[in-house]
Structures are given as C-alpha cells and as structure tokens.
N, CA, C and O atoms as a Tripos MOL2 file, in Angstrom:
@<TRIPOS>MOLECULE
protein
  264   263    66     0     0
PROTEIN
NO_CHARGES

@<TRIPOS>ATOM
      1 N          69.5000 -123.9110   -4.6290 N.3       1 UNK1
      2 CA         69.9780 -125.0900   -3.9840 C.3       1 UNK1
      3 C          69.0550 -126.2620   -4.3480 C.2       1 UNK1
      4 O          67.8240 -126.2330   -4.3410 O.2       1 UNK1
      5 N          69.8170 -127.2580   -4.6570 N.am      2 UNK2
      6 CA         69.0430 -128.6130   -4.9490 C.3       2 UNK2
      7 C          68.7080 -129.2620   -4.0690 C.2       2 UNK2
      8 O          69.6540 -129.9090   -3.6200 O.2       2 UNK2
      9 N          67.2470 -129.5250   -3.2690 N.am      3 UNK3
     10 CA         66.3920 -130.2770   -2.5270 C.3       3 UNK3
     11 C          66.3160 -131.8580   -2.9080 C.2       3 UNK3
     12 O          66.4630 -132.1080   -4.1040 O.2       3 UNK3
     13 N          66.1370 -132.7780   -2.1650 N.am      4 UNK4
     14 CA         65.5360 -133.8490   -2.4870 C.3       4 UNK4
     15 C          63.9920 -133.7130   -2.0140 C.2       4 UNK4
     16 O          63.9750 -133.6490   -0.7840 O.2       4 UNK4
     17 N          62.8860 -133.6560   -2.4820 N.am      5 UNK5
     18 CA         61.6110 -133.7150   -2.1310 C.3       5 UNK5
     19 C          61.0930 -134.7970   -0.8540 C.2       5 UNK5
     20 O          61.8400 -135.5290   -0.2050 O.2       5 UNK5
     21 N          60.2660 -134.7250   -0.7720 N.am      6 UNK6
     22 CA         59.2220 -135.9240    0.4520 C.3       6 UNK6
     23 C          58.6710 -136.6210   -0.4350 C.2       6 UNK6
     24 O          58.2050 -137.6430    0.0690 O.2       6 UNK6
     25 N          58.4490 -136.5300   -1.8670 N.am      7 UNK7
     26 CA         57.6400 -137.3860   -2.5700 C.3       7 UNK7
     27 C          58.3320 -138.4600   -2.6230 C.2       7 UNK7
     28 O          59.5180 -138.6460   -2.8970 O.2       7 UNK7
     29 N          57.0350 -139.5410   -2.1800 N.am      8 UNK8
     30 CA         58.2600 -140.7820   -2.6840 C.3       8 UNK8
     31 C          57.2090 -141.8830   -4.1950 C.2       8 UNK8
     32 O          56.0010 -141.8450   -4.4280 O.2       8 UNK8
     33 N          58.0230 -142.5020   -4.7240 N.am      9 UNK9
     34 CA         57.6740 -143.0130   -5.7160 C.3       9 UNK9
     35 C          58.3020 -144.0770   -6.0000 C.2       9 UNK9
     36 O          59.4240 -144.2040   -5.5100 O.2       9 UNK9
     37 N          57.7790 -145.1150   -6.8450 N.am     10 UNK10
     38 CA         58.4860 -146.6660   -7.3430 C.3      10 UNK10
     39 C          58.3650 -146.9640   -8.9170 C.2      10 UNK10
     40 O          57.1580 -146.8520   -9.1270 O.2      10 UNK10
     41 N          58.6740 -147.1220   -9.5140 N.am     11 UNK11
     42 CA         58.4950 -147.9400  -10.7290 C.3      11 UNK11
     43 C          59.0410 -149.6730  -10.8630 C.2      11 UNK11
     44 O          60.0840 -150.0630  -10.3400 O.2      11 UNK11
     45 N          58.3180 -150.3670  -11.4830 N.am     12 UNK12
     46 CA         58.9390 -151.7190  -11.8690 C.3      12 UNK12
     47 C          59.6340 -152.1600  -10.3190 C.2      12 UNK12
     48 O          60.4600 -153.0590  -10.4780 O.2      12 UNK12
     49 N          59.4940 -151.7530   -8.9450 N.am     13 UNK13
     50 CA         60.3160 -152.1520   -7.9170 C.3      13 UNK13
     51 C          61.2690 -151.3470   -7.6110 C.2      13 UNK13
     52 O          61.8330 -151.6110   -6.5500 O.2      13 UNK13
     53 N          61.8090 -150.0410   -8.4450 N.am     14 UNK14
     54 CA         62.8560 -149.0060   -8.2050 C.3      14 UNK14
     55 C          62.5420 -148.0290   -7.7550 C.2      14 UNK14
     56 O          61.7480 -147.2020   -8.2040 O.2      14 UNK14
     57 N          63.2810 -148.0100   -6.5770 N.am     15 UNK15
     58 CA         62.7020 -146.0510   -6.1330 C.3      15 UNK15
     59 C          63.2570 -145.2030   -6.8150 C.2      15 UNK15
     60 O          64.2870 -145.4570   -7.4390 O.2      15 UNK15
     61 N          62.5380 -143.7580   -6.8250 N.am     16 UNK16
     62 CA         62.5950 -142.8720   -7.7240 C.3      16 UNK16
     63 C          62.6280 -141.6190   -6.5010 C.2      16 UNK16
     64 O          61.7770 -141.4880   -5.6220 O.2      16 UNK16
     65 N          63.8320 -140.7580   -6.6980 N.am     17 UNK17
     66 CA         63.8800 -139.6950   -5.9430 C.3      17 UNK17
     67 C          63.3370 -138.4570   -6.6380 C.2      17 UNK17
     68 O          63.5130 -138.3670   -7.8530 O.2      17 UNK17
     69 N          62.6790 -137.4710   -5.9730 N.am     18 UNK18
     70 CA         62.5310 -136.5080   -6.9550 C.3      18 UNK18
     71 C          62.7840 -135.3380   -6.3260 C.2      18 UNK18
     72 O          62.3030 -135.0090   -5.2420 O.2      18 UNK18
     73 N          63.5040 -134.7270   -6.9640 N.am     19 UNK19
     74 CA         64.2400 -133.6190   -6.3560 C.3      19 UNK19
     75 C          64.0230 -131.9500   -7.1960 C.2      19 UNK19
     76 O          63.8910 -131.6580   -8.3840 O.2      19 UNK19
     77 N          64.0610 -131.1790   -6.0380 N.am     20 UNK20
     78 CA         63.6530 -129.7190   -6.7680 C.3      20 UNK20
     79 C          64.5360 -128.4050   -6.5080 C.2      20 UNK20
     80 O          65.0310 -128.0550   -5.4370 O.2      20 UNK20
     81 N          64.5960 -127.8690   -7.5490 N.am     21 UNK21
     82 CA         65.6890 -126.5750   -7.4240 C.3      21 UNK21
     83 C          64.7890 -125.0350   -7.7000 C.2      21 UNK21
     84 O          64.1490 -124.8540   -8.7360 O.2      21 UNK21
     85 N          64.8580 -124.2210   -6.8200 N.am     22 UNK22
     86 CA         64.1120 -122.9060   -7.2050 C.3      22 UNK22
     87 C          65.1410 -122.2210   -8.0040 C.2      22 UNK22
     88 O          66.3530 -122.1590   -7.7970 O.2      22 UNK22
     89 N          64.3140 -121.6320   -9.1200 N.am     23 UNK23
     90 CA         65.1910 -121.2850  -10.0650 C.3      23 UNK23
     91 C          64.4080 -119.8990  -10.5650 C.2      23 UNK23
     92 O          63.3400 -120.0780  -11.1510 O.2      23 UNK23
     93 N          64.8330 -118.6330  -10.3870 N.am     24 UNK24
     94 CA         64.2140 -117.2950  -10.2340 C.3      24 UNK24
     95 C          62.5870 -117.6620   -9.8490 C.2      24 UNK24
     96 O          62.2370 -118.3220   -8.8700 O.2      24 UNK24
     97 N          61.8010 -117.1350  -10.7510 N.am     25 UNK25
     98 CA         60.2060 -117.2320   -9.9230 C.3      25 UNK25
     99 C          59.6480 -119.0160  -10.2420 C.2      25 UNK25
    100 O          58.4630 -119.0570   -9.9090 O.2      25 UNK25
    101 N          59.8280 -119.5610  -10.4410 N.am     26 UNK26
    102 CA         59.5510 -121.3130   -9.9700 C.3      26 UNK26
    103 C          60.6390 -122.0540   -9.5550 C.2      26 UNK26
    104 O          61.8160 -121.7860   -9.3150 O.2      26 UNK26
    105 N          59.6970 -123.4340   -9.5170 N.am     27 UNK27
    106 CA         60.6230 -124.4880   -9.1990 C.3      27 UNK27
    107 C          60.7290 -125.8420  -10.1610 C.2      27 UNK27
    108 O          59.7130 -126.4500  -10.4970 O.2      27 UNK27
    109 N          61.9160 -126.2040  -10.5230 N.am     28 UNK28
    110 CA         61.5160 -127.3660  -11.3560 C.3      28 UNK28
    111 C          62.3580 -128.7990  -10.7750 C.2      28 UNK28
    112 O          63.0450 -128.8300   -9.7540 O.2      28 UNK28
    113 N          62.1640 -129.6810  -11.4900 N.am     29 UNK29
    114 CA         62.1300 -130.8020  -10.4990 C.3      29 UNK29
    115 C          62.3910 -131.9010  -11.5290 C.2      29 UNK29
    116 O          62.0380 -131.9100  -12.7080 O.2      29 UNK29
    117 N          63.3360 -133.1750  -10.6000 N.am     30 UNK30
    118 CA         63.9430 -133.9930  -11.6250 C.3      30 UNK30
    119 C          64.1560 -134.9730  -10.9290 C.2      30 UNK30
    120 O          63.9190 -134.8610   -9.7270 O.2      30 UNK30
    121 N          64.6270 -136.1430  -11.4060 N.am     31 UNK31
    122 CA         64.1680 -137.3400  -10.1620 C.3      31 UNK31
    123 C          65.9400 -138.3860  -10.7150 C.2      31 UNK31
    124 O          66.5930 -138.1140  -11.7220 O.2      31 UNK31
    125 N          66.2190 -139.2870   -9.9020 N.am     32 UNK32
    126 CA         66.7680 -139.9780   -9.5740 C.3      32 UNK32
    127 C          66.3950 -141.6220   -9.1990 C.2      32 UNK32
    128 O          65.3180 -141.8530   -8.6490 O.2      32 UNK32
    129 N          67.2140 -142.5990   -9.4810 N.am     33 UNK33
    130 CA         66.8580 -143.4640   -9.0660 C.3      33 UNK33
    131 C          67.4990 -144.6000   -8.7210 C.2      33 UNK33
    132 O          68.6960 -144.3130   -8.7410 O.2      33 UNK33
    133 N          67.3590 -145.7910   -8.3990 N.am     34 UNK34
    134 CA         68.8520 -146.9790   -7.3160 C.3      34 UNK34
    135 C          69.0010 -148.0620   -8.7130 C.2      34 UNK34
    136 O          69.6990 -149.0480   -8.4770 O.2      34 UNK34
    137 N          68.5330 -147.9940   -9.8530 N.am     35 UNK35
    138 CA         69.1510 -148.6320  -10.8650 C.3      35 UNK35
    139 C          70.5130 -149.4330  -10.8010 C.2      35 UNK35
    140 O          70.8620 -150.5470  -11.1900 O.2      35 UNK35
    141 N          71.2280 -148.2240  -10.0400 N.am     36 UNK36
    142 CA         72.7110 -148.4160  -10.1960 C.3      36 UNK36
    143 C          73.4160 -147.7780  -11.9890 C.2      36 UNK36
    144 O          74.5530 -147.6190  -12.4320 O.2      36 UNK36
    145 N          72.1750 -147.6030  -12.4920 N.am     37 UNK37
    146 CA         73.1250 -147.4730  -13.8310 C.3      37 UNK37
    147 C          73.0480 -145.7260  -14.1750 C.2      37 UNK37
    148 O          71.9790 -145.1170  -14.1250 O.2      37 UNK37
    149 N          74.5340 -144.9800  -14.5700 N.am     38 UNK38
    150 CA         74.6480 -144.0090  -14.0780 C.3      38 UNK38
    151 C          74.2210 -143.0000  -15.7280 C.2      38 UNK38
    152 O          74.6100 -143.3780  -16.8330 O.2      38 UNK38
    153 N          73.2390 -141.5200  -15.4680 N.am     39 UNK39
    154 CA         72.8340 -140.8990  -16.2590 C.3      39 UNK39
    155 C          74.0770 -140.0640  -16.7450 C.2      39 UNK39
    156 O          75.0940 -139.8320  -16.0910 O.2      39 UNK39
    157 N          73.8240 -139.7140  -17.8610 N.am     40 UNK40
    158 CA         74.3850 -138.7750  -18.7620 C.3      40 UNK40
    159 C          74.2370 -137.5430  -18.6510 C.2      40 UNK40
    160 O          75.2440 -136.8370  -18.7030 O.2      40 UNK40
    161 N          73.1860 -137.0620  -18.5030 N.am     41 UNK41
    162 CA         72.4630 -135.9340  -18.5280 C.3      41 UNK41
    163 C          71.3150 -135.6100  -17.3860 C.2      41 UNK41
    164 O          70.5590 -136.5510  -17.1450 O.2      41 UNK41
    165 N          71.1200 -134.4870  -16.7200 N.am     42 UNK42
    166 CA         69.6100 -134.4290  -15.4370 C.3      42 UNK42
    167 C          68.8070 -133.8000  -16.4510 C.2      42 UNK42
    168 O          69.1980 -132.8690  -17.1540 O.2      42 UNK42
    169 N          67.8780 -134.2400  -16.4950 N.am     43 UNK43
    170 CA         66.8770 -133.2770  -16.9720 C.3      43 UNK43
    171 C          65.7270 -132.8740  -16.1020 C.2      43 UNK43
    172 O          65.2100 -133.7640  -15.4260 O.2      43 UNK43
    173 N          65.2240 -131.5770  -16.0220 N.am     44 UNK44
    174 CA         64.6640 -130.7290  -15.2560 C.3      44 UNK44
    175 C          63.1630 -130.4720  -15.9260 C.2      44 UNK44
    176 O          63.1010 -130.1650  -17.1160 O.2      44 UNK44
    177 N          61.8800 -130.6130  -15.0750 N.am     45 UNK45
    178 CA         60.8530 -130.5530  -15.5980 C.3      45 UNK45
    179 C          60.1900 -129.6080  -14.7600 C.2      45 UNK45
    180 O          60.5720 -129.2340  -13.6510 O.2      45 UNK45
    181 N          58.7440 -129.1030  -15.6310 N.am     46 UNK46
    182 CA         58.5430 -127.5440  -14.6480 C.3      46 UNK46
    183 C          57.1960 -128.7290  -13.5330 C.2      46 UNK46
    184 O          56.4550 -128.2610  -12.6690 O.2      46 UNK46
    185 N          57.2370 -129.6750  -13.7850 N.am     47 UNK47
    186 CA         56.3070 -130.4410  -12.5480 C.3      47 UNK47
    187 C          56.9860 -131.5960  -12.1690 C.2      47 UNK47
    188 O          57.9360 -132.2020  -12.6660 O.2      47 UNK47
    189 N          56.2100 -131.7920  -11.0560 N.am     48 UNK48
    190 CA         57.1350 -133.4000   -9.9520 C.3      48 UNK48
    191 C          56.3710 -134.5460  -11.2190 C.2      48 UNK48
    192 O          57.2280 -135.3380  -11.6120 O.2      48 UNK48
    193 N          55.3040 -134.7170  -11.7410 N.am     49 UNK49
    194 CA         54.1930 -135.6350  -12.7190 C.3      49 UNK49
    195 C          55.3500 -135.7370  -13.6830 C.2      49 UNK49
    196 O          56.1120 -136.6970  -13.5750 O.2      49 UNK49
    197 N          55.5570 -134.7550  -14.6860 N.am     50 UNK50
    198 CA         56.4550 -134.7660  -15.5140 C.3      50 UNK50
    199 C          57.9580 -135.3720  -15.4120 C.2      50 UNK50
    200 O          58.4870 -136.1140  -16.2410 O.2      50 UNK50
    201 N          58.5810 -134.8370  -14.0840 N.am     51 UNK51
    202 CA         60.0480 -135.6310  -14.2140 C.3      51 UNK51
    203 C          60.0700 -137.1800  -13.6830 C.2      51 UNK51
    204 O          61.0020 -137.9680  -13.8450 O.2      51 UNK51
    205 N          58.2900 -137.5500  -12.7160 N.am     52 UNK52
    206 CA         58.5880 -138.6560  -12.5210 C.3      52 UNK52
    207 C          58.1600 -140.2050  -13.7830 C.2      52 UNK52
    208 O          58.4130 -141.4100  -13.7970 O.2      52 UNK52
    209 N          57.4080 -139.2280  -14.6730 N.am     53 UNK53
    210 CA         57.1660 -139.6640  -16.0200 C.3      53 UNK53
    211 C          58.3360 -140.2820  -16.8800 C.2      53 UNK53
    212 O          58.4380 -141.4670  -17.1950 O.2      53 UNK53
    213 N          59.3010 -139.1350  -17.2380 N.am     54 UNK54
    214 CA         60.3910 -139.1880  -17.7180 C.3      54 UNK54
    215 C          61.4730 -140.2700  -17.1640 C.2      54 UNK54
    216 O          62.1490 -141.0100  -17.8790 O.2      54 UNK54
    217 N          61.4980 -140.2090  -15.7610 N.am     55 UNK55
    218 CA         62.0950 -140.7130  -14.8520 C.3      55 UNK55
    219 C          61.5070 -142.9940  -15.1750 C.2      55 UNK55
    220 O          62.0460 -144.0790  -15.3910 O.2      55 UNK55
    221 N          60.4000 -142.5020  -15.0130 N.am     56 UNK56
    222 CA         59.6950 -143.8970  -15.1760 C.3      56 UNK56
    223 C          60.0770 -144.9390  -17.1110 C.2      56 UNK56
    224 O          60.3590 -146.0300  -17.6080 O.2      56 UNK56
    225 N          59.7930 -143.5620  -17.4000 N.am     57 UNK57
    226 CA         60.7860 -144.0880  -19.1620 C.3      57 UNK57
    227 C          62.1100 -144.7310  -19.1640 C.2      57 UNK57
    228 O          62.4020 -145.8320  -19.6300 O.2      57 UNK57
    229 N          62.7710 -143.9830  -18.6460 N.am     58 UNK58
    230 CA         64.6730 -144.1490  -18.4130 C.3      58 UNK58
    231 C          64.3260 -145.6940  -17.9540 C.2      58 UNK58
    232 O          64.5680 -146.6570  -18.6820 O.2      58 UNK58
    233 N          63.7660 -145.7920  -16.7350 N.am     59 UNK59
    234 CA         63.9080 -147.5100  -15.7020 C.3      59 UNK59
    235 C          63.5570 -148.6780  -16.9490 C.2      59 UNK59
    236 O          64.1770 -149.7320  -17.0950 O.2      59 UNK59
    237 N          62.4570 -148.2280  -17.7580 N.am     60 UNK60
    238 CA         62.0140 -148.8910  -18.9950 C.3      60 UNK60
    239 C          62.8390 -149.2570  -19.7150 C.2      60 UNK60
    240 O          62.9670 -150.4270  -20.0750 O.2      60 UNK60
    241 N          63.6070 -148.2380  -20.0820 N.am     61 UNK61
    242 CA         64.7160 -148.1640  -21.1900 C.3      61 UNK61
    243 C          65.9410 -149.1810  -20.5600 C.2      61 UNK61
    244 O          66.6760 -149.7930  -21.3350 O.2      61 UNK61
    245 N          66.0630 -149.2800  -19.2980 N.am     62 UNK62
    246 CA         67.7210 -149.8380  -18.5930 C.3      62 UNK62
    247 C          67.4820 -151.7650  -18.2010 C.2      62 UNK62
    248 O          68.2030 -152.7590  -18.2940 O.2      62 UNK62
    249 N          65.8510 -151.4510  -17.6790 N.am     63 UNK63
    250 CA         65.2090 -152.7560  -17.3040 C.3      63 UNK63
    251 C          64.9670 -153.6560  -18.4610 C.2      63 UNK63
    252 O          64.2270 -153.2890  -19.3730 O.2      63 UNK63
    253 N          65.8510 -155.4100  -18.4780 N.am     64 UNK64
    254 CA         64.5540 -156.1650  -19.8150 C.3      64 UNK64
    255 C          63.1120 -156.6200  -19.2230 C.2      64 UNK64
    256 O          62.5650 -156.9030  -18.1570 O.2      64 UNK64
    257 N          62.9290 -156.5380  -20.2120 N.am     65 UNK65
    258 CA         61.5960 -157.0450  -20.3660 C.3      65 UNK65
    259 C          60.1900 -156.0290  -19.8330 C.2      65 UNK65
    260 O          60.5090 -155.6480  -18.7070 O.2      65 UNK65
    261 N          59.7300 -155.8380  -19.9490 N.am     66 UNK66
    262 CA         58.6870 -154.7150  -19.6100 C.3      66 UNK66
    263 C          57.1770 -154.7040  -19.6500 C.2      66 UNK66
    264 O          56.5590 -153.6880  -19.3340 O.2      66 UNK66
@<TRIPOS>BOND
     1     1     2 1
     2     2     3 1
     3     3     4 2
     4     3     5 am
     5     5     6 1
     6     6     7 1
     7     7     8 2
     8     7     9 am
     9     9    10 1
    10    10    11 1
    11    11    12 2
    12    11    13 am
    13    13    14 1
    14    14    15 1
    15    15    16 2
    16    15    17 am
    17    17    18 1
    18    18    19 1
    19    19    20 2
    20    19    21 am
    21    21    22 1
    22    22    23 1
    23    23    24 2
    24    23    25 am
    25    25    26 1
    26    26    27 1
    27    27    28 2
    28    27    29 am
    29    29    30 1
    30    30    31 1
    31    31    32 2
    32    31    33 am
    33    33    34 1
    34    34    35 1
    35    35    36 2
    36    35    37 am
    37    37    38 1
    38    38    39 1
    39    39    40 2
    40    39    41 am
    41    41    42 1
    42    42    43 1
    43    43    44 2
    44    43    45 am
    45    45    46 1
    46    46    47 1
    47    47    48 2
    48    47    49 am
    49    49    50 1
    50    50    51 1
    51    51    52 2
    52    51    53 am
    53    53    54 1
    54    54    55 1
    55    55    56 2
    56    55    57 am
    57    57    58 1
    58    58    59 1
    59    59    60 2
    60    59    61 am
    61    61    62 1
    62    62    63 1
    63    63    64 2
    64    63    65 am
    65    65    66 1
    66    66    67 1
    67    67    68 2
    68    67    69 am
    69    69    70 1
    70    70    71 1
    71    71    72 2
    72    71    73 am
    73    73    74 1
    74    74    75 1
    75    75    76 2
    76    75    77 am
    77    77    78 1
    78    78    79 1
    79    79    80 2
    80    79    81 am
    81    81    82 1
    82    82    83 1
    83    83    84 2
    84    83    85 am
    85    85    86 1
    86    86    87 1
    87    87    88 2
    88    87    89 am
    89    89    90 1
    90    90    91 1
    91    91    92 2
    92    91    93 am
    93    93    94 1
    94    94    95 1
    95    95    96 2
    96    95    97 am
    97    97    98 1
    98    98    99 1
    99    99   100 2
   100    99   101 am
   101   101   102 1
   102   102   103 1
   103   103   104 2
   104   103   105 am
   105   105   106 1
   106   106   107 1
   107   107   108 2
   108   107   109 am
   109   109   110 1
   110   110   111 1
   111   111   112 2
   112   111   113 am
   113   113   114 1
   114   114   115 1
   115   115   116 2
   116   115   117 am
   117   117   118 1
   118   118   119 1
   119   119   120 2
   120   119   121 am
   121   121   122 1
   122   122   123 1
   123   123   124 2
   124   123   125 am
   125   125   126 1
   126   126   127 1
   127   127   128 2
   128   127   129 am
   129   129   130 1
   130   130   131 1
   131   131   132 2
   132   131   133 am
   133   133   134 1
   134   134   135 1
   135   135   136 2
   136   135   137 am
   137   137   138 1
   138   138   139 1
   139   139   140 2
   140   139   141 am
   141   141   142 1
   142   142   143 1
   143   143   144 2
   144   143   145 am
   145   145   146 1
   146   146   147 1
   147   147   148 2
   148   147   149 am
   149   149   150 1
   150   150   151 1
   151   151   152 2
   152   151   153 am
   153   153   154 1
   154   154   155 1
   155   155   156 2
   156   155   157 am
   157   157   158 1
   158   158   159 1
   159   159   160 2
   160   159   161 am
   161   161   162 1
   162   162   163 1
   163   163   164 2
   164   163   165 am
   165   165   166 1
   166   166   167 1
   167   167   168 2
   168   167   169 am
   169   169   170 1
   170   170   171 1
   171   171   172 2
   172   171   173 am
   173   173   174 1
   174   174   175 1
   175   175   176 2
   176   175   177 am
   177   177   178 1
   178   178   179 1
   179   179   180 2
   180   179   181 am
   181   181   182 1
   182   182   183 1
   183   183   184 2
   184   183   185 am
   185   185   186 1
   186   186   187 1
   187   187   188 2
   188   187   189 am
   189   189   190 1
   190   190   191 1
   191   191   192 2
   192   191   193 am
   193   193   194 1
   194   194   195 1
   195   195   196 2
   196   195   197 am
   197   197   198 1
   198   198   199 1
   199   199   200 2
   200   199   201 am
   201   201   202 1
   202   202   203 1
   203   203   204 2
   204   203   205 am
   205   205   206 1
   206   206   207 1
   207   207   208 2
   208   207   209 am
   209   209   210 1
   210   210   211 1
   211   211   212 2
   212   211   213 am
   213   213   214 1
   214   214   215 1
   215   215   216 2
   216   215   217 am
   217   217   218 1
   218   218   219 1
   219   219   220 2
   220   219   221 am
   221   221   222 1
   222   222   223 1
   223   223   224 2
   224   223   225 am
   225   225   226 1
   226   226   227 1
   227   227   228 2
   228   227   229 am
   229   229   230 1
   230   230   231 1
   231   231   232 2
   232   231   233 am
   233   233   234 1
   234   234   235 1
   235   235   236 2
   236   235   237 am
   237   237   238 1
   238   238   239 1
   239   239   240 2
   240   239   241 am
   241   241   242 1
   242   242   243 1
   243   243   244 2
   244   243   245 am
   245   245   246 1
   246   246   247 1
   247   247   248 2
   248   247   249 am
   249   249   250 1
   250   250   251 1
   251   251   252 2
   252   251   253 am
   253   253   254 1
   254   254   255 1
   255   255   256 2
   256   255   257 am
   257   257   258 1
   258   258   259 1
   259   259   260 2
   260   259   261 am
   261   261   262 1
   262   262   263 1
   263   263   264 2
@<TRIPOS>SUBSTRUCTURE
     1 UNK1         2 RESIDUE 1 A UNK
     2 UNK2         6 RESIDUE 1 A UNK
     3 UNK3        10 RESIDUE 1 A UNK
     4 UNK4        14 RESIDUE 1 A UNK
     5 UNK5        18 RESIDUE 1 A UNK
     6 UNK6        22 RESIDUE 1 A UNK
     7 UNK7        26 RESIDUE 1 A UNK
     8 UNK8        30 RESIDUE 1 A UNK
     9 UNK9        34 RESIDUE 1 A UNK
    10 UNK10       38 RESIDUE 1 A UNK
    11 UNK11       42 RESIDUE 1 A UNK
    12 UNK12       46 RESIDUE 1 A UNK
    13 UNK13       50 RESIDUE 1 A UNK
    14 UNK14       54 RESIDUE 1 A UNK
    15 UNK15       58 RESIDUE 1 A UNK
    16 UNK16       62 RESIDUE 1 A UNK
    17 UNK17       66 RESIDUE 1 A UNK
    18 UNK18       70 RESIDUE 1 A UNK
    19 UNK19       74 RESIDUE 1 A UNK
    20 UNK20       78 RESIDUE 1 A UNK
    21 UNK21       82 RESIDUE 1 A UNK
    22 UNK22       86 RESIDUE 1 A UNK
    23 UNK23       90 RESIDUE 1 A UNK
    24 UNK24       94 RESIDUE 1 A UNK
    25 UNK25       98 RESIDUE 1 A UNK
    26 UNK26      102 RESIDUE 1 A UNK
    27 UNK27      106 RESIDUE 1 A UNK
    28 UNK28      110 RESIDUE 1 A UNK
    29 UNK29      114 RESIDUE 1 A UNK
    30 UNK30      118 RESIDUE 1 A UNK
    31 UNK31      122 RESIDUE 1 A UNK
    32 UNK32      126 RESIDUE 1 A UNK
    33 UNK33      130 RESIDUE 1 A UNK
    34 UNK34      134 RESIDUE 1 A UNK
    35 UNK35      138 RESIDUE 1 A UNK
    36 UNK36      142 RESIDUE 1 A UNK
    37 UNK37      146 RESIDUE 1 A UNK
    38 UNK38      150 RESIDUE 1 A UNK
    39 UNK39      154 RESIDUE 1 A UNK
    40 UNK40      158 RESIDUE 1 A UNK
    41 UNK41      162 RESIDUE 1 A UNK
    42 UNK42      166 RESIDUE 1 A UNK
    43 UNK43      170 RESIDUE 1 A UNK
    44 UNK44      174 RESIDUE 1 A UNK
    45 UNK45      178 RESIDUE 1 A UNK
    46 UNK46      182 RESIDUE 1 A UNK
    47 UNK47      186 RESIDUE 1 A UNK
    48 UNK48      190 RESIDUE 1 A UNK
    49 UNK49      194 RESIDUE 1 A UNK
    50 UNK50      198 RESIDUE 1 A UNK
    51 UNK51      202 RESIDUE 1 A UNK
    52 UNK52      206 RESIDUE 1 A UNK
    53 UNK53      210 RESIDUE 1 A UNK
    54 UNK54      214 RESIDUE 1 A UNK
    55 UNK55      218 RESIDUE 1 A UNK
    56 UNK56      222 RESIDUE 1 A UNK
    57 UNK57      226 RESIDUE 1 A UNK
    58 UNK58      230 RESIDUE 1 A UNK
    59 UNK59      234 RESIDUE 1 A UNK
    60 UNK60      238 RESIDUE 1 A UNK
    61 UNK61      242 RESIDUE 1 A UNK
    62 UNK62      246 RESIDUE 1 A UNK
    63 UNK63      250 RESIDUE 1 A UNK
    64 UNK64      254 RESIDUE 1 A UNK
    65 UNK65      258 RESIDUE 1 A UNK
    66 UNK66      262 RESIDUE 1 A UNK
C-alpha cells in the first residue's frame, strides 16, 4: 500500500510530497509535488534523499529560470 510520509519538504517555493510503498523486504519512496504540471512516469527510489533529489530536478526542469 502506498503511504504518503510525514516528511515534509520545499523546493524553489513547491511542496514536495514523499511517499512510500513496502515492497517484499524494503521500502522505497517517491515524491510528488503542487506544480500543477502532470508526470508521465513515478519513479521509485530505495531512499526518501534520493526521490526528493530527483523530485527537486523535475521542479527545475518545469520552473524558468533557476
């Protein structure tokens, strides 16, 4: 079952959800965010650091100027 976590996080002014699924012996974790602009694909990372990394790229990529 897919969790939304307690972690909370911001980039550039956007919150960033990060959410985790147990998946046989771990858990991996992938984040969300209020952009408004809608993903293609979730991608799943084996740490909360990692998907909120990834997560922080995407806002980069959607936001000008940086």
């Amino acid at each position: 079952m897919i969790k939304v976590t307690t972690t909370k996080a911001t980039h550039r002014g956007v919150e960033i959800k990060v959410m985790s699924e147990n998946v046989g012996n771990g858990t991996t974790y992938s984040c969300s965010n209020n952009t408004g602009k809608p993903k293609l694909t979730v991608k799943w990372f084996a740490t909360q650091g990692e998907a909120i990394a990834n997560e922080r790229r995407e806002i980069d990529a959607v936001l000008p100027g940086k």
